[in-house]
Structures are given as structure tokens and as C-alpha cells.
mmCIF file of the N, C-alpha and C atoms, coordinates in Angstrom:
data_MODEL
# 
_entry.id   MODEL 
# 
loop_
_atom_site.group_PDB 
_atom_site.id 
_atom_site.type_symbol 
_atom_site.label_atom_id 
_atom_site.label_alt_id 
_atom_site.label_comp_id 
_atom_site.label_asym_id 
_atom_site.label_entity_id 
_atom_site.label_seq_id 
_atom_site.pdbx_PDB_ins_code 
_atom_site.Cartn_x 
_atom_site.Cartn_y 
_atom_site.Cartn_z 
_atom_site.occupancy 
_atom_site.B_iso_or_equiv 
_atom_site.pdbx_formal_charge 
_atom_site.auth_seq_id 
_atom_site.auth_comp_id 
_atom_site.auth_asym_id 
_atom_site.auth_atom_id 
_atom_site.pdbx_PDB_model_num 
ATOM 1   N N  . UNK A 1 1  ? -103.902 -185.333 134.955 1.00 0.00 ? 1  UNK A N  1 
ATOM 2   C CA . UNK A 1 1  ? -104.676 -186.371 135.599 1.00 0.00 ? 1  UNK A CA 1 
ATOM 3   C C  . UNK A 1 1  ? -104.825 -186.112 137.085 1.00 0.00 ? 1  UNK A C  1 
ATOM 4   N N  . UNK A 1 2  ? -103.652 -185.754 137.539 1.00 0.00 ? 2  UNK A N  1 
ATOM 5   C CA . UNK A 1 2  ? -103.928 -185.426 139.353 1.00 0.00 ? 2  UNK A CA 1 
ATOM 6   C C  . UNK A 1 2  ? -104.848 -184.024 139.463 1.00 0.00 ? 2  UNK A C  1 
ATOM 7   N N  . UNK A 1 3  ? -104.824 -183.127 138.512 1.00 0.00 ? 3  UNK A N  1 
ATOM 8   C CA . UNK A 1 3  ? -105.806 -182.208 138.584 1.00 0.00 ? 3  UNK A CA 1 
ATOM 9   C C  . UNK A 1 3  ? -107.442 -182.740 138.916 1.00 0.00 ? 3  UNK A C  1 
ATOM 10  N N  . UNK A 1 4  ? -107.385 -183.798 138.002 1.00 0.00 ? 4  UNK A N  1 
ATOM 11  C CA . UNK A 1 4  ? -108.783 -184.556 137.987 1.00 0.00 ? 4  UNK A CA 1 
ATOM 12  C C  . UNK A 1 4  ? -109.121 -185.090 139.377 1.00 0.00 ? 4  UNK A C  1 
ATOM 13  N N  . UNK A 1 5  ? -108.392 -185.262 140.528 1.00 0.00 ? 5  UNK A N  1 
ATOM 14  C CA . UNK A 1 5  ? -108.469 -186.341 141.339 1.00 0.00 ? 5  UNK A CA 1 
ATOM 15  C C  . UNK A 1 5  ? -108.722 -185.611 142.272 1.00 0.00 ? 5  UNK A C  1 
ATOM 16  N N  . UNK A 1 6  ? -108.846 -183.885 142.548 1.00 0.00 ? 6  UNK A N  1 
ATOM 17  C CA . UNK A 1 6  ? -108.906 -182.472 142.938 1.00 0.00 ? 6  UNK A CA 1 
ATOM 18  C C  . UNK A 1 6  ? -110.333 -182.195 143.031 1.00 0.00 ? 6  UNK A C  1 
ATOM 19  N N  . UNK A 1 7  ? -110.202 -181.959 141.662 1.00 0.00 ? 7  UNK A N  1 
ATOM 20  C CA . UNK A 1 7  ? -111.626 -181.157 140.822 1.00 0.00 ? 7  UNK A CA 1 
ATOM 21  C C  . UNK A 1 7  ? -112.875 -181.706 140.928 1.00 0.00 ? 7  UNK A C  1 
ATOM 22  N N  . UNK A 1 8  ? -112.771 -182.868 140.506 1.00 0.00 ? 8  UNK A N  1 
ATOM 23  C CA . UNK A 1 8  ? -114.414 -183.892 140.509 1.00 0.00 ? 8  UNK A CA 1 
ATOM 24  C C  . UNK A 1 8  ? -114.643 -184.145 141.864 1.00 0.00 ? 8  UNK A C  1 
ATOM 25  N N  . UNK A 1 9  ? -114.045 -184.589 143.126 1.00 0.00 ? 9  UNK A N  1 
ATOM 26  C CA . UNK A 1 9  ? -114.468 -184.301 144.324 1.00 0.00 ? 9  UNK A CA 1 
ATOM 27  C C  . UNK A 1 9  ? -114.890 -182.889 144.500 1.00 0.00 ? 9  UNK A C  1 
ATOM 28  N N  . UNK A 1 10 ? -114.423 -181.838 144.177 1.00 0.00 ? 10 UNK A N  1 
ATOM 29  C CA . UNK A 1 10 ? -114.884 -180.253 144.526 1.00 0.00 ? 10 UNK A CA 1 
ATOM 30  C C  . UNK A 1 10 ? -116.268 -180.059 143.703 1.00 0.00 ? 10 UNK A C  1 
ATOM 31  N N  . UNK A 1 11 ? -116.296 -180.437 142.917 1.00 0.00 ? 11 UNK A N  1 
ATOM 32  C CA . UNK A 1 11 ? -117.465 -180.286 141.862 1.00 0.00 ? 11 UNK A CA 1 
ATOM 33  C C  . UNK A 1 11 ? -118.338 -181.109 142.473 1.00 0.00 ? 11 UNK A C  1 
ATOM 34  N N  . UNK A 1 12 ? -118.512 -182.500 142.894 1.00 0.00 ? 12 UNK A N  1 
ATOM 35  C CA . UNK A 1 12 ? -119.384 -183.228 143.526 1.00 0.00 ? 12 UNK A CA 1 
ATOM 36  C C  . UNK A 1 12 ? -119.870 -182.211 144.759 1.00 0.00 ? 12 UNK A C  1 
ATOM 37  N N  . UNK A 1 13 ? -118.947 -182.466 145.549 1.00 0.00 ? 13 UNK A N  1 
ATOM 38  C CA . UNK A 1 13 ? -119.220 -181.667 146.428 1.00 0.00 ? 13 UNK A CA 1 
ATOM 39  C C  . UNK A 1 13 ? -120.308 -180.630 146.413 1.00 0.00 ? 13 UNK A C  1 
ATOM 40  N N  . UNK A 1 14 ? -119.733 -179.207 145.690 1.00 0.00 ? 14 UNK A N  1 
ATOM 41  C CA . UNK A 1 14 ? -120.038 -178.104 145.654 1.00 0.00 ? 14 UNK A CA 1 
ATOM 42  C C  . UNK A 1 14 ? -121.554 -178.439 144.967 1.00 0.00 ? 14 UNK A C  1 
ATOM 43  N N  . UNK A 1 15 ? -121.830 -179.382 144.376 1.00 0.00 ? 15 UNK A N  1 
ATOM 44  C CA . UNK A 1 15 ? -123.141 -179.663 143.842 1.00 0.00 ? 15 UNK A CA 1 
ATOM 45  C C  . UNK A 1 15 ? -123.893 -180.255 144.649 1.00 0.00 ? 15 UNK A C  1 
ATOM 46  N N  . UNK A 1 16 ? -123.221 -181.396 145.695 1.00 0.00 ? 16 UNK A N  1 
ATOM 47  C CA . UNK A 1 16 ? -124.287 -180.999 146.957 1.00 0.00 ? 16 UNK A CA 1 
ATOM 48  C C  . UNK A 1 16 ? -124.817 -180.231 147.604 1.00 0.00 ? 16 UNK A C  1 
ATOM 49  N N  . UNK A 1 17 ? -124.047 -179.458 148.399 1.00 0.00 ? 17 UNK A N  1 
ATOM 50  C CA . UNK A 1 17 ? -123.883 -177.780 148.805 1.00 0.00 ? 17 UNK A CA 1 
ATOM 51  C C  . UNK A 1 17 ? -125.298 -177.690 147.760 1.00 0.00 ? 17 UNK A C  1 
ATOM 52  N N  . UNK A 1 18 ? -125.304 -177.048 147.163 1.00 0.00 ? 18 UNK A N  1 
ATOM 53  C CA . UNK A 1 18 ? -126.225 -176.532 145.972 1.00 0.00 ? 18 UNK A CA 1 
ATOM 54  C C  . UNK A 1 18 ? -127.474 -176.942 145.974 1.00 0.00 ? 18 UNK A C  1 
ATOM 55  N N  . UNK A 1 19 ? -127.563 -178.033 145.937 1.00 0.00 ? 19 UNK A N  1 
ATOM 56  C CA . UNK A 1 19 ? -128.949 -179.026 145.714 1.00 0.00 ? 19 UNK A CA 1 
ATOM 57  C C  . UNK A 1 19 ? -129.149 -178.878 147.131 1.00 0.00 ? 19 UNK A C  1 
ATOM 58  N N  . UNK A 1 20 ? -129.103 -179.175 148.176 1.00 0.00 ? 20 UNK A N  1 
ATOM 59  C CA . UNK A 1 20 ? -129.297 -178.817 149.425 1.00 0.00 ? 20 UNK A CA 1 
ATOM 60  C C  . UNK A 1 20 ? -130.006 -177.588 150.574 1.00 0.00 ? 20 UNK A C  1 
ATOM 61  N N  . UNK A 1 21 ? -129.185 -176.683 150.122 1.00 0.00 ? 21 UNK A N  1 
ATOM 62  C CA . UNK A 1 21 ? -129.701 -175.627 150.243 1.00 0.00 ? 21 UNK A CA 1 
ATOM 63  C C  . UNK A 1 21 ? -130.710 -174.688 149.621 1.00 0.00 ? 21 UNK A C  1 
ATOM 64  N N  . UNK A 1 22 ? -132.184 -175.668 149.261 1.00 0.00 ? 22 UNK A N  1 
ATOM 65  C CA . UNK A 1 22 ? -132.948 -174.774 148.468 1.00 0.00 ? 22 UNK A CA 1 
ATOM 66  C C  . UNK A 1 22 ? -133.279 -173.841 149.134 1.00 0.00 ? 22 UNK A C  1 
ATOM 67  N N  . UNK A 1 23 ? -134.686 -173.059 148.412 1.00 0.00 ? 23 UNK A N  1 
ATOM 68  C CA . UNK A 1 23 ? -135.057 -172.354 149.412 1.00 0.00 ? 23 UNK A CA 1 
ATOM 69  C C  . UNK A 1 23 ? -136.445 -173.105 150.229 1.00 0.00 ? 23 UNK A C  1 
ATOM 70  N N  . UNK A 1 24 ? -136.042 -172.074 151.578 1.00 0.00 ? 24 UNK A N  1 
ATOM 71  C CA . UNK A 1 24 ? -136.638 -172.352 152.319 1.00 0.00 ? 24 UNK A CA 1 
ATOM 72  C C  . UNK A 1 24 ? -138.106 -171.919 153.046 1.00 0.00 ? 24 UNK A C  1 
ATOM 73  N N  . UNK A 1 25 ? -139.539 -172.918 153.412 1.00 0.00 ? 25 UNK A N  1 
ATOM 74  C CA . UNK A 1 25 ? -140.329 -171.606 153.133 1.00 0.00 ? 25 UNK A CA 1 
ATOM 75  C C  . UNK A 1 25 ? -140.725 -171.224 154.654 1.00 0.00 ? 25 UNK A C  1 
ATOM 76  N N  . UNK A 1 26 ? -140.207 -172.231 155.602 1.00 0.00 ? 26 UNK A N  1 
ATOM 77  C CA . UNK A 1 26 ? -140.648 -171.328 157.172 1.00 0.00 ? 26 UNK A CA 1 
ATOM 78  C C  . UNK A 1 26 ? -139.730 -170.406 157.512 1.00 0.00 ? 26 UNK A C  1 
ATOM 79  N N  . UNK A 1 27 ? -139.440 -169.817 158.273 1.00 0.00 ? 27 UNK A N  1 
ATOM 80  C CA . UNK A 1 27 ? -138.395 -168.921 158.825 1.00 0.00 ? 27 UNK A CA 1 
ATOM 81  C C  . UNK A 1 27 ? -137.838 -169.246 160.179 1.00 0.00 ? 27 UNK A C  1 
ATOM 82  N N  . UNK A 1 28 ? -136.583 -168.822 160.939 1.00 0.00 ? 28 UNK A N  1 
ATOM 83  C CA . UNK A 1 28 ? -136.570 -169.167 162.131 1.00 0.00 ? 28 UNK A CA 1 
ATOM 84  C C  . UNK A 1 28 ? -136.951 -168.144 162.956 1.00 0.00 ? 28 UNK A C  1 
ATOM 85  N N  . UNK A 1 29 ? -137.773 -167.018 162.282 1.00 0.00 ? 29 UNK A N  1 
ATOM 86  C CA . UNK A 1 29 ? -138.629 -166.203 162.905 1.00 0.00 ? 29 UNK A CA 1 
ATOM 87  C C  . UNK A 1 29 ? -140.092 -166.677 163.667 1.00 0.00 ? 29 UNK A C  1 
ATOM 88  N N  . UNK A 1 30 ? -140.463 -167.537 163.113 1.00 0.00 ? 30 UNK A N  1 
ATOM 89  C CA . UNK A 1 30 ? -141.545 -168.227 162.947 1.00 0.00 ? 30 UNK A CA 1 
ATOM 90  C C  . UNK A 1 30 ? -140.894 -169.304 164.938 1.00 0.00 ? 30 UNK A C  1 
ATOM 91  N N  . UNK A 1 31 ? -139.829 -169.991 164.240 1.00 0.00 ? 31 UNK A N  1 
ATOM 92  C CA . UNK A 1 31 ? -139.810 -170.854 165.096 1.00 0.00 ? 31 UNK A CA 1 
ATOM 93  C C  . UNK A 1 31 ? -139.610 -170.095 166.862 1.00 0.00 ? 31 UNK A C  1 
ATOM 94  N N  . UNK A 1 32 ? -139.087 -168.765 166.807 1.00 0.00 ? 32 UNK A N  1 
ATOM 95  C CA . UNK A 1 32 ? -138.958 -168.024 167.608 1.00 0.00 ? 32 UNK A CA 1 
ATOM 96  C C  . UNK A 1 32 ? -139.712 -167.250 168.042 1.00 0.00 ? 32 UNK A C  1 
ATOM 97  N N  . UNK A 1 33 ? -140.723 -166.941 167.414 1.00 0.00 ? 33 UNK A N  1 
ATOM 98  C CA . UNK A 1 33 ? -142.033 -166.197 167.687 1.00 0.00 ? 33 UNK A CA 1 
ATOM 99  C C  . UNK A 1 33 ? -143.255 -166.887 168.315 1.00 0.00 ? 33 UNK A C  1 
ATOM 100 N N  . UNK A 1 34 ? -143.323 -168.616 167.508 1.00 0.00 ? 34 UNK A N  1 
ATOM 101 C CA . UNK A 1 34 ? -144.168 -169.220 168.444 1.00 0.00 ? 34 UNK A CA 1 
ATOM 102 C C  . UNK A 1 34 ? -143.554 -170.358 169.651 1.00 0.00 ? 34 UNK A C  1 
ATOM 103 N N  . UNK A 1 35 ? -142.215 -170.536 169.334 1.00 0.00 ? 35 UNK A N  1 
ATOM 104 C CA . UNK A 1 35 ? -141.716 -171.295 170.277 1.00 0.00 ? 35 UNK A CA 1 
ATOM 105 C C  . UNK A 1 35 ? -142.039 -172.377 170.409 1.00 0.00 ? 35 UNK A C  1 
ATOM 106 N N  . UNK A 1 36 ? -142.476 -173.308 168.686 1.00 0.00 ? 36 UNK A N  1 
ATOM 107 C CA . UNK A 1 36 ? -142.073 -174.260 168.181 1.00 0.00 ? 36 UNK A CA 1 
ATOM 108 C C  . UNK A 1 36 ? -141.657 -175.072 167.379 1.00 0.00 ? 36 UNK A C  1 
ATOM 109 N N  . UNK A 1 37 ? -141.784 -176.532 167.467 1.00 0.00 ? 37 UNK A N  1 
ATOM 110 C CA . UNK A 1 37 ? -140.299 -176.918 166.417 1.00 0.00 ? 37 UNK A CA 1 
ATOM 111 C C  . UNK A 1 37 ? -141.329 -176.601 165.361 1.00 0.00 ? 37 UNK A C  1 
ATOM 112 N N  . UNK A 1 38 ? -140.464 -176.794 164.080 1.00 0.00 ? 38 UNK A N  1 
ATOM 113 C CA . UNK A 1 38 ? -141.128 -176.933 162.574 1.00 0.00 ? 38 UNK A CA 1 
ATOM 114 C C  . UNK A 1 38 ? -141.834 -177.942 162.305 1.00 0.00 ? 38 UNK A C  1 
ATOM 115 N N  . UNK A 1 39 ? -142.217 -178.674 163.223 1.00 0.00 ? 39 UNK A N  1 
ATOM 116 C CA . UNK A 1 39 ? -142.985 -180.054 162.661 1.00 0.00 ? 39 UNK A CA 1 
ATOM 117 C C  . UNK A 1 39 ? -144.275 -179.594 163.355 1.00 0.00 ? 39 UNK A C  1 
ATOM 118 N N  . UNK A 1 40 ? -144.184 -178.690 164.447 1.00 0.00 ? 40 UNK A N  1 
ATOM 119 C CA . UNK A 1 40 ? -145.899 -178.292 164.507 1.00 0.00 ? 40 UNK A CA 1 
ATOM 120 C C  . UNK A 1 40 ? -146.576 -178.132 163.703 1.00 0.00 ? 40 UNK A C  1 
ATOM 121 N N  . UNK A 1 41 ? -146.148 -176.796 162.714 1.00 0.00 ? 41 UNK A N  1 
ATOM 122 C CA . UNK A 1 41 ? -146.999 -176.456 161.545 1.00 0.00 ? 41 UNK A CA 1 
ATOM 123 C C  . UNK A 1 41 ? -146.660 -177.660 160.321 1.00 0.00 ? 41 UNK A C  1 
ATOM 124 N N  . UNK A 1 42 ? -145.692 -178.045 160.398 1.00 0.00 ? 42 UNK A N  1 
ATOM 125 C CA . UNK A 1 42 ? -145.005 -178.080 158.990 1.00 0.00 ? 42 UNK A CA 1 
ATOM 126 C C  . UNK A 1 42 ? -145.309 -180.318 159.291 1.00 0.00 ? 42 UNK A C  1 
ATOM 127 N N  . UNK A 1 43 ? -146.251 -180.975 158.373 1.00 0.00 ? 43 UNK A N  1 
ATOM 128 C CA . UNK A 1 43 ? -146.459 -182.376 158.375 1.00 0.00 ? 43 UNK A CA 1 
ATOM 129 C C  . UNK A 1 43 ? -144.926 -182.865 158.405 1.00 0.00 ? 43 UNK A C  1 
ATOM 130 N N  . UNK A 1 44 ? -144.181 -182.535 157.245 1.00 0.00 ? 44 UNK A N  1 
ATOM 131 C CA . UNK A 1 44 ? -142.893 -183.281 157.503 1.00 0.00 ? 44 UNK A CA 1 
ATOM 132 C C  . UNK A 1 44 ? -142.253 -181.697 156.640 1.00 0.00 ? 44 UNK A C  1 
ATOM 133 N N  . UNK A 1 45 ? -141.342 -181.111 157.220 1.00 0.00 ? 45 UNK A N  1 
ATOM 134 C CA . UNK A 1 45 ? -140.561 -180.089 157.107 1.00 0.00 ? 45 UNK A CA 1 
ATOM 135 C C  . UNK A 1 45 ? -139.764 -180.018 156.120 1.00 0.00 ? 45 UNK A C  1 
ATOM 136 N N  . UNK A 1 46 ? -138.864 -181.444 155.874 1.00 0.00 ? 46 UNK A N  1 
ATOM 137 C CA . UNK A 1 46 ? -137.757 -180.996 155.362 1.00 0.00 ? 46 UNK A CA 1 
ATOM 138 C C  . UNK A 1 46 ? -138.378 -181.898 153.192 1.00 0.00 ? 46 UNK A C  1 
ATOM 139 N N  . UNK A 1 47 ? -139.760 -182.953 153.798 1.00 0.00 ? 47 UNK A N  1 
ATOM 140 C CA . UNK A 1 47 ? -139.936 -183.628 152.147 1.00 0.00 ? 47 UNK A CA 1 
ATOM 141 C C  . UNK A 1 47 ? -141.299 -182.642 151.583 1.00 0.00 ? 47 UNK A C  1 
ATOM 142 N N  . UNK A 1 48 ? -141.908 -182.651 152.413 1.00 0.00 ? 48 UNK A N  1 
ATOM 143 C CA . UNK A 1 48 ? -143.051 -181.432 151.927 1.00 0.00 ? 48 UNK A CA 1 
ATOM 144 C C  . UNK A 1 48 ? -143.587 -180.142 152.569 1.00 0.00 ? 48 UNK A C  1 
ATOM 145 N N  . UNK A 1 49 ? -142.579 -179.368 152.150 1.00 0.00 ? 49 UNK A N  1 
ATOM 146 C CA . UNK A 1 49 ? -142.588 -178.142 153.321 1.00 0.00 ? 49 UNK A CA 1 
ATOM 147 C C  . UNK A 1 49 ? -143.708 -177.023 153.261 1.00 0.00 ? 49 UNK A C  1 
ATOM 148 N N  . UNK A 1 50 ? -144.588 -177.087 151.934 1.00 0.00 ? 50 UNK A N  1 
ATOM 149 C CA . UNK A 1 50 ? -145.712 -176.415 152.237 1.00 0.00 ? 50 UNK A CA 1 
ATOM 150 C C  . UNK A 1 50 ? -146.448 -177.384 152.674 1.00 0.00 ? 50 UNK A C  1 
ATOM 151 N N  . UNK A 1 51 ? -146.839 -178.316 153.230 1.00 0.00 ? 51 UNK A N  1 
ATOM 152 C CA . UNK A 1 51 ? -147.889 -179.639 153.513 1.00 0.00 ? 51 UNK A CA 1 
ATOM 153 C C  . UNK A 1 51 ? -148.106 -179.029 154.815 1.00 0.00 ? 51 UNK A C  1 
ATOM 154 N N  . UNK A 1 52 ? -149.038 -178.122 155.503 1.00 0.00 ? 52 UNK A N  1 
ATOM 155 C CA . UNK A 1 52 ? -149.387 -177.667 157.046 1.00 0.00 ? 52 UNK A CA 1 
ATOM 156 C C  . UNK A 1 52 ? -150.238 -178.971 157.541 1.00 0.00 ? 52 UNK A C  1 
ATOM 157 N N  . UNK A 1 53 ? -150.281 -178.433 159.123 1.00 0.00 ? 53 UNK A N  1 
ATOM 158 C CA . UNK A 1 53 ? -150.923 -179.179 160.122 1.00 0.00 ? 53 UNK A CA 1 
ATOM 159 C C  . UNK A 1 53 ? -151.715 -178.161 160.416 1.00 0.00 ? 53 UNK A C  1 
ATOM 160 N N  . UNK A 1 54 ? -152.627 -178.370 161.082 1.00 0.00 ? 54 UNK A N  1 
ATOM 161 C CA . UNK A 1 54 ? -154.008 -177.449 161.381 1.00 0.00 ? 54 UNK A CA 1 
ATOM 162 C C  . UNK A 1 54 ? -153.431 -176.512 162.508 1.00 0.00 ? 54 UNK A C  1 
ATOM 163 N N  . UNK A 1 55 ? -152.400 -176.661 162.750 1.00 0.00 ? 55 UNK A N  1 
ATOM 164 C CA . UNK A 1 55 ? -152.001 -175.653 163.266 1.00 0.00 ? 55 UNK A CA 1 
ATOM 165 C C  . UNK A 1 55 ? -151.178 -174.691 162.443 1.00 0.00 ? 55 UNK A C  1 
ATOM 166 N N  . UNK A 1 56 ? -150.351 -175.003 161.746 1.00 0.00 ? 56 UNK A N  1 
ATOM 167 C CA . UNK A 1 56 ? -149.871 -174.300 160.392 1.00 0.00 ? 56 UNK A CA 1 
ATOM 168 C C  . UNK A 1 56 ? -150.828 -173.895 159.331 1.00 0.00 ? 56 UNK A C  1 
ATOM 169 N N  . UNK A 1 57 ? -151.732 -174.053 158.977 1.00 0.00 ? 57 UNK A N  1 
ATOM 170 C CA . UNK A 1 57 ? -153.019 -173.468 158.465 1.00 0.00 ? 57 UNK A CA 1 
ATOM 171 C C  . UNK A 1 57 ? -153.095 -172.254 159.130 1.00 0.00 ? 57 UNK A C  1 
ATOM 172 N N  . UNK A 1 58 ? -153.478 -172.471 160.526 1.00 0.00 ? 58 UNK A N  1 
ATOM 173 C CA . UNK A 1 58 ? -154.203 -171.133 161.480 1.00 0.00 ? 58 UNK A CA 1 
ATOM 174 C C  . UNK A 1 58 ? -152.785 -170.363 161.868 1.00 0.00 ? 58 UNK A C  1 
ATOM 175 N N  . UNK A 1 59 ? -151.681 -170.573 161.757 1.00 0.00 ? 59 UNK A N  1 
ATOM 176 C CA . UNK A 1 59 ? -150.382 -169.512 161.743 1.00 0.00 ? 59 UNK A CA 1 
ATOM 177 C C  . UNK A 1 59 ? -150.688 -168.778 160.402 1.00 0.00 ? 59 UNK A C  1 
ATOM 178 N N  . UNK A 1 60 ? -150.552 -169.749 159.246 1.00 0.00 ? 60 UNK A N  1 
ATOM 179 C CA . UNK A 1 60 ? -150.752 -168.918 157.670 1.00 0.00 ? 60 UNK A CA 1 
ATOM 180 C C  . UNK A 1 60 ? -151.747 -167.798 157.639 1.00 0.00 ? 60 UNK A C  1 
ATOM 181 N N  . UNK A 1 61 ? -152.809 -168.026 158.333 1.00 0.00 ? 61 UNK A N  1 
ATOM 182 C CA . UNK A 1 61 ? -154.080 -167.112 158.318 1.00 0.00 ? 61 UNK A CA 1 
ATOM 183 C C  . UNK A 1 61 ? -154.814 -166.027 159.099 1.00 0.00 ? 61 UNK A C  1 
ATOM 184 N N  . UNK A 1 62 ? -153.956 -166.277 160.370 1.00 0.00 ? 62 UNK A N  1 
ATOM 185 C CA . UNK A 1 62 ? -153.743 -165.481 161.752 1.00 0.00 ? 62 UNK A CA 1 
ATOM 186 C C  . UNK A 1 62 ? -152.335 -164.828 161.383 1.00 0.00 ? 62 UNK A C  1 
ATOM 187 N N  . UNK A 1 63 ? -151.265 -165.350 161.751 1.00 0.00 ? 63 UNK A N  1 
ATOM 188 C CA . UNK A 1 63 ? -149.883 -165.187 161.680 1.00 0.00 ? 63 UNK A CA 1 
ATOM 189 C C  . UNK A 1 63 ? -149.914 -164.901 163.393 1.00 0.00 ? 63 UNK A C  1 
ATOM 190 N N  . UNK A 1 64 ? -150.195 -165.980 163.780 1.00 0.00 ? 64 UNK A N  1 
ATOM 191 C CA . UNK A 1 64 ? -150.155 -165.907 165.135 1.00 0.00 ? 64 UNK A CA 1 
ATOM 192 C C  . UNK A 1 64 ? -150.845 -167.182 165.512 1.00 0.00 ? 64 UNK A C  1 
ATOM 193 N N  . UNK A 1 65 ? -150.173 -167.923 166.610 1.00 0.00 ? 65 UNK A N  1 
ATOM 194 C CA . UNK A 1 65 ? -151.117 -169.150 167.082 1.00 0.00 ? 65 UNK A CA 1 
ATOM 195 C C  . UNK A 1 65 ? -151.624 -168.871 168.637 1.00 0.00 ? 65 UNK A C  1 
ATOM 196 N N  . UNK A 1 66 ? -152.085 -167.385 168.870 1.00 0.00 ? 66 UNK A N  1 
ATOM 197 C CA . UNK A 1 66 ? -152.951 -166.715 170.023 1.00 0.00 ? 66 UNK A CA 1 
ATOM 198 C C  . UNK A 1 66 ? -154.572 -167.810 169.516 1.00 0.00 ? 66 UNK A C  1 
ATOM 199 N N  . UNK A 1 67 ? -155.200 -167.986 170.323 1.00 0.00 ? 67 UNK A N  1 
ATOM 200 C CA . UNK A 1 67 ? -156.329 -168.749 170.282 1.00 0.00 ? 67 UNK A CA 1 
ATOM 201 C C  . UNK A 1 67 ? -156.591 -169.815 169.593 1.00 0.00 ? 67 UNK A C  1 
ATOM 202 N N  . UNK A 1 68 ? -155.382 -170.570 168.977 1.00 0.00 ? 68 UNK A N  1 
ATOM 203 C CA . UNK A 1 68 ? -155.493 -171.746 168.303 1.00 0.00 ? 68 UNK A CA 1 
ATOM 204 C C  . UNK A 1 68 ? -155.713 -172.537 169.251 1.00 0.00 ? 68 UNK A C  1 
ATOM 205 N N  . UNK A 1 69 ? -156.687 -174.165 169.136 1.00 0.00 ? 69 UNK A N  1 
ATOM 206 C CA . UNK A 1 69 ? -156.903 -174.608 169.897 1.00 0.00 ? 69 UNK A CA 1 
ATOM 207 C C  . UNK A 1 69 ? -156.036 -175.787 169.551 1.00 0.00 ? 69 UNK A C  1 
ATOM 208 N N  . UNK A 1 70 ? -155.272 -176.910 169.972 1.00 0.00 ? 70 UNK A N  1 
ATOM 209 C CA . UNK A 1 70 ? -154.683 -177.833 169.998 1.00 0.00 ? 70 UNK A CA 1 
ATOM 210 C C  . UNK A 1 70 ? -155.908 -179.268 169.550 1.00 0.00 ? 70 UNK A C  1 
ATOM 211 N N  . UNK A 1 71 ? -155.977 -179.660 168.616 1.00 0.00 ? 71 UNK A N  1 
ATOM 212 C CA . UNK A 1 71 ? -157.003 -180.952 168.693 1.00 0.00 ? 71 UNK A CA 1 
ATOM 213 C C  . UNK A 1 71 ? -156.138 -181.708 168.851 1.00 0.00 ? 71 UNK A C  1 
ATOM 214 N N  . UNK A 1 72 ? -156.740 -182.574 170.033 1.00 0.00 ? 72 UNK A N  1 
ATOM 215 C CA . UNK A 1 72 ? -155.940 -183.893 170.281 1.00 0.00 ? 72 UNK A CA 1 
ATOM 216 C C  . UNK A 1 72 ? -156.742 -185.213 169.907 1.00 0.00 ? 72 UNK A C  1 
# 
């Protein structure tokens, strides 16, 4: 029984861990190359991470945001 009181916390656990860490589809190459956060390109980063902003469109298709224009 005290084994149990061990194990099922480690198992919870370790199944967070798990579920958590999917994969991921920007890079922190990306965030270092254009020198910004992930919510530029990315609408909401972490619930719909292919969902771009028109600036994440023109990174996907350039791979570069040289002459992107900012619409405000």
C-alpha cells in the first residue's frame, strides 16, 4: 500500500511531463533570427500554434521578415 502512495503521484506526474511537452512547431531559431516574441507570427502560440498572423504567413513564405510591412 505505501508503494501506492509513491507510484501514482510519479505516474501522474510523469504523464504531465508527457502531455505537455508536445511537439513544437516554431523554433527558437525563428525567435532569434527575427527578434521576436512568438505571438508576432503565431495568433495565440501555445492553443493554436499553426494559426499565423500576417506576419507569420510572410515568415512561412519568405523565411525572412526583410520587407514585411507592419499593418497597423
Amino acid at each position: 500500500m505505501s508503494h501506492l502512495k509513491l507510484t501514482l503521484p510519479a505516474v501522474i506526474l510523469l504523464g504531465g511531463f508527457l502531455l505537455c511537452s508536445t511537439v513544437s512547431f516554431g523554433k527558437p531559431e525563428y525567435t532569434k533570427a527575427t527578434k521576436k516574441a512568438c505571438t508576432y507570427c503565431h495568433v495565440n502560440a501555445k492553443a493554436t500554434p499553426k494559426e499565423l498572423t500576417d506576419a507569420g504567413k510572410y515568415y512561412s513564405e519568405h523565411k525572412s521578415l526583410d520587407g514585411y510591412q507592419d499593418k497597423k
